[in-house]
C-alpha positions in Angstrom: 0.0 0.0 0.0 1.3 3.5 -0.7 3.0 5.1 2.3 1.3 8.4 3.8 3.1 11.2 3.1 3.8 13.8 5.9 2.3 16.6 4.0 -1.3 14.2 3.9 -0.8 13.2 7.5 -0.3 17.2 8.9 -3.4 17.9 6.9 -5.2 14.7 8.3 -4.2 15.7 11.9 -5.4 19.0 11.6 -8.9 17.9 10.1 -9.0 15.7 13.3 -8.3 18.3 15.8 -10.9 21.5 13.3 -13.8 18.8 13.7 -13.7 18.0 17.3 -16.3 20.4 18.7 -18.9 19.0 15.6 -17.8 15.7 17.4 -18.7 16.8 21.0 -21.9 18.4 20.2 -23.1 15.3 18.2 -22.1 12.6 21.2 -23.8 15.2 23.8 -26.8 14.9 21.9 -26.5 11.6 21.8 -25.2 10.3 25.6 -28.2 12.5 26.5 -30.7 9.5 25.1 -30.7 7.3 28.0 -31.0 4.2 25.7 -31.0 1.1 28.5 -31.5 -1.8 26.4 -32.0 -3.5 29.5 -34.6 -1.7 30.7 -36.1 -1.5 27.2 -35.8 2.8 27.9 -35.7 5.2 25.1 -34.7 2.8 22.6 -36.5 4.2 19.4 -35.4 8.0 20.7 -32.1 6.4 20.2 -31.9 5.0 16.7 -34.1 8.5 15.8 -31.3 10.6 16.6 -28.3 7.7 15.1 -30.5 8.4 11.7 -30.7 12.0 12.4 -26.5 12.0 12.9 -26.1 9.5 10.1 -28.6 11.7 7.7 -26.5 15.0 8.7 -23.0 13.4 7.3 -25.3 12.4 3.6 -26.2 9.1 4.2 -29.1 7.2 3.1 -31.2 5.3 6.0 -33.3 3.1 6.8 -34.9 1.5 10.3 -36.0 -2.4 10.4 -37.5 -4.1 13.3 -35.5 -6.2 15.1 -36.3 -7.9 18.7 -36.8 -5.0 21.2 -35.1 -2.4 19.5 -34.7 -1.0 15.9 -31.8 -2.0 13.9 -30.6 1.3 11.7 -28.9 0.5 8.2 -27.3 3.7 6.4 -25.3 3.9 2.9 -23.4 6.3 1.4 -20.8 6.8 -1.8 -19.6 4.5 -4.4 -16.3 2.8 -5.3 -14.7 -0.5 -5.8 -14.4 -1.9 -1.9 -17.5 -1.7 0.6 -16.8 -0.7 4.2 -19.5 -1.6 6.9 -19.4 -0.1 10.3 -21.0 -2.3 13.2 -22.0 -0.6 16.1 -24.4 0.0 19.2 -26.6 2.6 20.3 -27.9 0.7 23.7 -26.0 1.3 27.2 -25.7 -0.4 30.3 -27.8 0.6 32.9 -25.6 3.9 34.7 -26.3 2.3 38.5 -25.0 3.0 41.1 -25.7 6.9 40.7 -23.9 7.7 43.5 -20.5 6.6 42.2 -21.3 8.9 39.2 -19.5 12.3 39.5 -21.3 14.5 36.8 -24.6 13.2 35.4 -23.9 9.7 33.3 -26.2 11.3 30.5 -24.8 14.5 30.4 -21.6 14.5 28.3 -18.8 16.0 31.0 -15.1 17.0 30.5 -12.9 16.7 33.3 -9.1 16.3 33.3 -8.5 16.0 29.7 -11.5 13.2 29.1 -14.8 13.1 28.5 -17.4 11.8 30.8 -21.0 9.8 30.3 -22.6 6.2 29.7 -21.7 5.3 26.5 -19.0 7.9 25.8 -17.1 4.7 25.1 -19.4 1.7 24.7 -20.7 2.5 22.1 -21.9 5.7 21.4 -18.1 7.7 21.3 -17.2 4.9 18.6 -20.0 5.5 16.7 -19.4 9.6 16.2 -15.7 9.0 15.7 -16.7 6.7 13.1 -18.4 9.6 11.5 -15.7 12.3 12.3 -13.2 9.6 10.6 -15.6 10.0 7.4 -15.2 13.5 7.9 -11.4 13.8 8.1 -11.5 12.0 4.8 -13.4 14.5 3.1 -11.9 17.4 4.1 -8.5 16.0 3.0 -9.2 13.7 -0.1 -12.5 15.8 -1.1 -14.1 12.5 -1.0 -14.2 9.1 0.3 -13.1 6.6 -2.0 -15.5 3.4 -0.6 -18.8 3.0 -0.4 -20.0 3.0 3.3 -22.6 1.1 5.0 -23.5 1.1 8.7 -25.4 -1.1 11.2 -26.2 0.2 14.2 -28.2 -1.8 16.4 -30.1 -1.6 19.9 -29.5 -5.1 22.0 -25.8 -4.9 22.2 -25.9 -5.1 25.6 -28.2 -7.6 25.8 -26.3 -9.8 24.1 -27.8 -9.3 20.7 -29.9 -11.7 20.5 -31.3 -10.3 17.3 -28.8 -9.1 14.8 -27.6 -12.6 14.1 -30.8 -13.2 12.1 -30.9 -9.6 10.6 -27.7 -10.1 9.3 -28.3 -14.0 7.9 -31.7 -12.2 6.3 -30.3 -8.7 4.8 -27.2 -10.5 4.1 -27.4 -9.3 0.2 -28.4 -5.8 1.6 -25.3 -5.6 3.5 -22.7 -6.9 1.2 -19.3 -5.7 1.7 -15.6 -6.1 1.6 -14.7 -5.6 5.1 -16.1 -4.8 8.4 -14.9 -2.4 11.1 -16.1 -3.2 14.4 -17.5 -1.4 17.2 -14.5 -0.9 19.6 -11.0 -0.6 20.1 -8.1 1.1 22.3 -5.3 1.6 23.6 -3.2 -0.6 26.1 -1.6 -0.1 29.2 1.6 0.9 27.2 -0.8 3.2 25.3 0.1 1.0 22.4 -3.0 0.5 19.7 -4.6 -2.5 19.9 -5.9 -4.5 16.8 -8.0 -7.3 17.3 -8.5 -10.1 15.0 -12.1 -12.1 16.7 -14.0 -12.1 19.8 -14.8 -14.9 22.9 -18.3 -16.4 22.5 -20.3 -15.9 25.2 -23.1 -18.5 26.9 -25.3 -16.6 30.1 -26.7 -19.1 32.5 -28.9 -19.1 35.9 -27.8 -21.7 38.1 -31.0 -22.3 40.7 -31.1 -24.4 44.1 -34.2 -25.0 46.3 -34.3 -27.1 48.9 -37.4 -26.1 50.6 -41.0 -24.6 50.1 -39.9 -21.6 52.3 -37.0 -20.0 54.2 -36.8 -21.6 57.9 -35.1 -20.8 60.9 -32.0 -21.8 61.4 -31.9 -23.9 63.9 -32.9 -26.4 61.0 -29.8 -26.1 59.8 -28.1 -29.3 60.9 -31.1 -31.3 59.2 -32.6 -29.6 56.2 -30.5 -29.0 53.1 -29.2 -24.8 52.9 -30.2 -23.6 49.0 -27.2 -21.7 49.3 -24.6 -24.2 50.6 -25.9 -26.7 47.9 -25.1 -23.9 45.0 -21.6 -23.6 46.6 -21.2 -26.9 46.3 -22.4 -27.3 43.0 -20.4 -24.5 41.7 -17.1 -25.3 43.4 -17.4 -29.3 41.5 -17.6 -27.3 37.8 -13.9 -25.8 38.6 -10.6 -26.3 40.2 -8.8 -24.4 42.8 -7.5 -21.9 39.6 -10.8 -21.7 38.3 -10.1 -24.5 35.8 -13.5 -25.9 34.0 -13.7 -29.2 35.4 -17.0 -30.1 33.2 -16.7 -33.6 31.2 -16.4 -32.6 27.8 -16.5 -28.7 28.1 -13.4 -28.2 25.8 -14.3 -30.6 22.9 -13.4 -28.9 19.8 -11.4 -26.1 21.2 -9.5 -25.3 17.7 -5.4 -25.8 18.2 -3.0 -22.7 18.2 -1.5 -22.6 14.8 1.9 -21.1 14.2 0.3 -17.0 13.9 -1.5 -17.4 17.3 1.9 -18.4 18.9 4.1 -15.7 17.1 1.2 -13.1 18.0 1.6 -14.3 21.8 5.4 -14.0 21.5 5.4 -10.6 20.6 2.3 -9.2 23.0 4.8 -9.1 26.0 3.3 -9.3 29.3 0.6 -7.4 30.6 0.0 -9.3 34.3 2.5 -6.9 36.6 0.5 -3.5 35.1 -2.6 -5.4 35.6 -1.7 -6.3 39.5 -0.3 -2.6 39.9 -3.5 -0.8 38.4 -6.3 -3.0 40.5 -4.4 -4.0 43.6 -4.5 -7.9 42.7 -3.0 -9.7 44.7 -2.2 -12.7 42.5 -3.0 -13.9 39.5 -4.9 -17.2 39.1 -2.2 -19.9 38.6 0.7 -17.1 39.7 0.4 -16.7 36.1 3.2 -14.1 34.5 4.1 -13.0 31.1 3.3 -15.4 28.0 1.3 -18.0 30.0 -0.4 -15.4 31.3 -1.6 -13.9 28.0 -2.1 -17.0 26.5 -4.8 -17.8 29.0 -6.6 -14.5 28.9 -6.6 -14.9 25.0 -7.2 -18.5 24.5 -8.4 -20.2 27.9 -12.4 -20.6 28.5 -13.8 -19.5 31.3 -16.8 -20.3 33.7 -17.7 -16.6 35.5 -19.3 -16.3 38.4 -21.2 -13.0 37.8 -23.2 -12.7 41.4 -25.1 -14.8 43.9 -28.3 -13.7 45.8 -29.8 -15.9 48.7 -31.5 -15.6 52.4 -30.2 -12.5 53.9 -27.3 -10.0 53.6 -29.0 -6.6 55.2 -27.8 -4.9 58.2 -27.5 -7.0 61.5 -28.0 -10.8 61.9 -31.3 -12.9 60.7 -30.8 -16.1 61.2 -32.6 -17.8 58.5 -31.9 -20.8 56.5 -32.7 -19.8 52.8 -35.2 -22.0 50.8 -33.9 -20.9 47.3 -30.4 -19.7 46.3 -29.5 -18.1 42.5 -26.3 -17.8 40.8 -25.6 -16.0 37.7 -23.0 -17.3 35.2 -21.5 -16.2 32.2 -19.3 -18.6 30.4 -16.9 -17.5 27.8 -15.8 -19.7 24.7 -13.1 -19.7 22.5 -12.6 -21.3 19.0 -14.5 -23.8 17.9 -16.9 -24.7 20.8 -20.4 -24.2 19.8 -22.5 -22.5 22.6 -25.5 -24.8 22.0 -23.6 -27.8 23.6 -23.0 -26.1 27.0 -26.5 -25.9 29.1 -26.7 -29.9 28.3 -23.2 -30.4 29.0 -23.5 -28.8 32.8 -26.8 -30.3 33.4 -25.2 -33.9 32.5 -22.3 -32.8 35.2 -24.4 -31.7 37.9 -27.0 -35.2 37.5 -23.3 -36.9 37.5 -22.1 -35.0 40.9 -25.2 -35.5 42.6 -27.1 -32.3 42.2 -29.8 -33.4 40.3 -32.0 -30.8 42.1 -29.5 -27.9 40.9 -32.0 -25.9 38.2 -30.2 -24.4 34.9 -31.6 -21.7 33.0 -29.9 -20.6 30.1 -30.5 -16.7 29.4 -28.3 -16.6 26.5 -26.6 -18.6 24.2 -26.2 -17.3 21.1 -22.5 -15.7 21.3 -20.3 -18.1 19.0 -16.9 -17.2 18.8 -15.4 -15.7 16.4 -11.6 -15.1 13.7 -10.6 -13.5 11.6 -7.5 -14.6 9.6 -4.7 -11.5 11.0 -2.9 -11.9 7.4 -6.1 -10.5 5.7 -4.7 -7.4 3.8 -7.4 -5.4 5.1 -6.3 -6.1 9.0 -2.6 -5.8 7.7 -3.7 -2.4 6.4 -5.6 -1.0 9.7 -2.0 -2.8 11.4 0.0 -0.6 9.0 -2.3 2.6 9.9 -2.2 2.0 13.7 1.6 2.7 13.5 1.3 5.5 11.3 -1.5 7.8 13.3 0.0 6.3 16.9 4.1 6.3 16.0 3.8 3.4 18.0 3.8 -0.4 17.1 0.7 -1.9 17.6 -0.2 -4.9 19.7 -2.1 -7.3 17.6 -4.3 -10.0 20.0 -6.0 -12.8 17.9 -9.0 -12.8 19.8 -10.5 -10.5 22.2 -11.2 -11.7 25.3 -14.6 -10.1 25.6 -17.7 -11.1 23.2 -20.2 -9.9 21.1 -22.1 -11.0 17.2 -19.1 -10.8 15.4 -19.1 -14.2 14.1 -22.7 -13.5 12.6 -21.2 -11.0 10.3 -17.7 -13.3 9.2 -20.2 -16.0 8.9 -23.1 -14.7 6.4 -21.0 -11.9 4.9 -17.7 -13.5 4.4 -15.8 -10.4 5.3 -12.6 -9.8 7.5 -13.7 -8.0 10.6 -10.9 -5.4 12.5 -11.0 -3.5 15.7 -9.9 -0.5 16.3 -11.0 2.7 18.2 -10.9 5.3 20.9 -10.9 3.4 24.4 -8.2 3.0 27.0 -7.4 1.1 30.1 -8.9 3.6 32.4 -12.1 4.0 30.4 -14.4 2.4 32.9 -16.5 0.2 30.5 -20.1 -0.3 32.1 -19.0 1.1 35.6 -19.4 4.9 37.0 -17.3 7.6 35.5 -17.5 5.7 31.7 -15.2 8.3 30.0 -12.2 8.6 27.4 -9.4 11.3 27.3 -9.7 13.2 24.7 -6.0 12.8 23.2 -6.9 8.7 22.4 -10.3 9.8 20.9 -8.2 12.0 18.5 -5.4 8.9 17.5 -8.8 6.7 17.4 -10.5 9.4 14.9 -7.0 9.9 12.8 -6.6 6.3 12.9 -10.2 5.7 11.1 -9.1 8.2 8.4 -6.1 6.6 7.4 -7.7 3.5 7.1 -10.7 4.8 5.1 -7.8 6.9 2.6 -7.2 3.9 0.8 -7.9 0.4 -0.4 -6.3 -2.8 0.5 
């Protein structure tokens, strides 16, 4: 690919930094939509205003119904390669409030960053996306790709409808590459390219052992709901939070030769990790390549929360009748997701806890690749070291989830990662934000992608 020129790349930086007050104004109006796909609130407010934003920058859209929440598809310009943009409009719910310090729907700058639910996940990705567009035209005079978006509302819900849309509007949406909904920066404040995503399986794990809570004195005869559910979660792992299930990691596809010399050159990212959340030790004592190796390539059965009897002020002593665990399980290439709710029930009837309930809430998140020798994820490699000066740090797979695989699997298109996040970002916790300074990289980075083909 032809080499940026400095000339281009002043002109490019300057476009970035010109357009960010058009940016800001467009993600306040935006973070202002309290869009809790959870809480099915303000959800078609939302996608009005993404086709408002979309329709302001020339593009074409359209609204489908999808599940709970509309699914907005845009186009705009011609040329010989087709870009999509997959992203999100929904949030996480902003609780607790009172962790918050400016008002999660009011966009906020403090410190060099910018403050609200959703400044990063989604909604910041989503207008740099645009302002990326933007940077192209004001240096080219146009963008040389056709561009489509989708921009859905059940992200963070799991999307448990754009698989579908996609395998349906899979002719609609027709491209050459996809640019997903995230990215950013590392530790190091190296760029981080991602080539797939975990597959994700959400589970309620139920125990009763009685038609009501008794008192405790009952205790050394009747069965405790919320001892049993320890006991049944401690047999699905080991002491390092090992899955122990029988047959959990059939099919789990072998590193090949790339994966290993991507490990090798990550370097290790446990001591910063320790250092910046006061961990005490990793699971294992796990350092440098085995370390990253696991967090890349290693399932995982998560414990999300457990809620039983009493845990208010003071002592009741009460022996619960009913005890609830909620589990997320994380997958990594080639397990299917369908094959895990029968594969824990089969344990637990095998370890005595026929009684132990499972509920599966979701289990559509397959994981996902793409191949990290694609010329398109070469190219956005290429840009990352061009826009940061930095050499980027290229992970095969992400170790969070989301419907990527939908899109590689209908559309037959390499899907990259890249974006405007950092480690400090606070991703579905209080004080979501991003500094400004990565959202500009993130923005410059988009346009340098989006200046030529591959």
């Amino acid at each position: 690919m032809p080499p940026i020129d400095p000339d281009t790349l002043k002109r490019y930086r300057e476009a970035v930094l010109a357009d960010f007050p058009r940016s800001r104004e467009q993600l306040a109006r935006l973070v202002a939509i309290p869009s809790i796909s959870a809480q099915k609130r303000a959800l078609p407010e939302a996608a009005a205003e993404v086709r408002r934003l979309l329709e302001e920058e020339g593009f074409k859209t359209e609204e489908y119904t999808a599940g709970s929440a509309p699914v907005v598809v845009a186009e705009m310009g011609e040329g010989a390669q087709t870009v999509l943009f997959y992203n999100h409009y929904d949030v996480q719910p902003p609780e607790p409030l009172d962790l918050w310090q400016s008002d999660p729907f009011v966009l906020t700058e403090r410190d060099g960053a910018m403050y609200a639910r959703g400044a990063i996940d989604d909604k910041g990705h989503l207008i740099s996306r645009l302002a990326a567009l933007r940077a192209v035209k004001a240096v080219r005079g146009k963008i040389p790709h056709r561009i489509l978006f989708v921009v859905e509302g059940e992200e963070e819900i799991g999307s448990p409808s754009i698989g579908n849309f996609v395998r349906d509007h899979a002719a609609r949406l027709k491209c050459d590459a996809c640019i997903w909904e995230f990215g950013t920066v590392d530790i190091h404040d190296r760029p981080l390219i991602y080539g797939g995503m975990k597959g994700v399986v959400c589970l309620d794990l139920v125990a009763r052992t009685v038609d009501r809570d008794l008192h405790s004195m009952y205790g050394a005869v009747v069965p405790n709901a919320a001892t049993r559910l320890s006991q049944a979660l401690t047999s699905m792992m080991d002491a390092e939070c090992t899955v122990t299930i029988e047959g959990f990691r059939d099919g789990i596809r072998a590193l090949t030769p790339e994966d290993n010399a991507a490990l090798d050159a990550l370097g290790d990212d446990s001591i910063p990790m320790r250092k910046n959340h006061n961990i005490q030790r990793m699971l294992g004592g796990l350092t440098g390549r085995e370390y990253m190796k696991r967090l890349i390539f290693e399932p995982v059965l998560n414990v999300n929360g457990i809620s039983s009897g009493y845990s208010g002020e003071g002592s009741k002593t009460v022996l619960p009748a009913e005890a609830r665990a909620k589990l997320d399980i994380r997958l990594v290439p080639d397990q299917d997701p369908a094959r895990i709710a029968p594969l824990m029930r089969a344990h637990l009837e095998k370890h005595g806890f026929h009684d132990v309930e499972v509920q599966v809430i979701e289990d559509g998140g397959t994981p996902a690749r793409t191949d990290l020798s694609n010329p398109f994820v070469r190219r956005c490699i290429e840009m990352a070291r061009v826009a940061y000066g930095k050499e980027p740090s290229v992970w095969p797979i992400v170790p969070g989830s989301g419907p990527m695989s939908s899109f590689i699997e209908y559309l037959k298109v390499p899907v990259s990662t890249f974006g405007i996040g950092w480690e400090g970002g606070r991703v579905h916790s209080p004080n979501e934000n991003f500094r400004i300074q990565d959202y500009l990289d993130g923005v410059l980075h988009g346009a340098l992608v989006m200046d030529g083909g591959w």
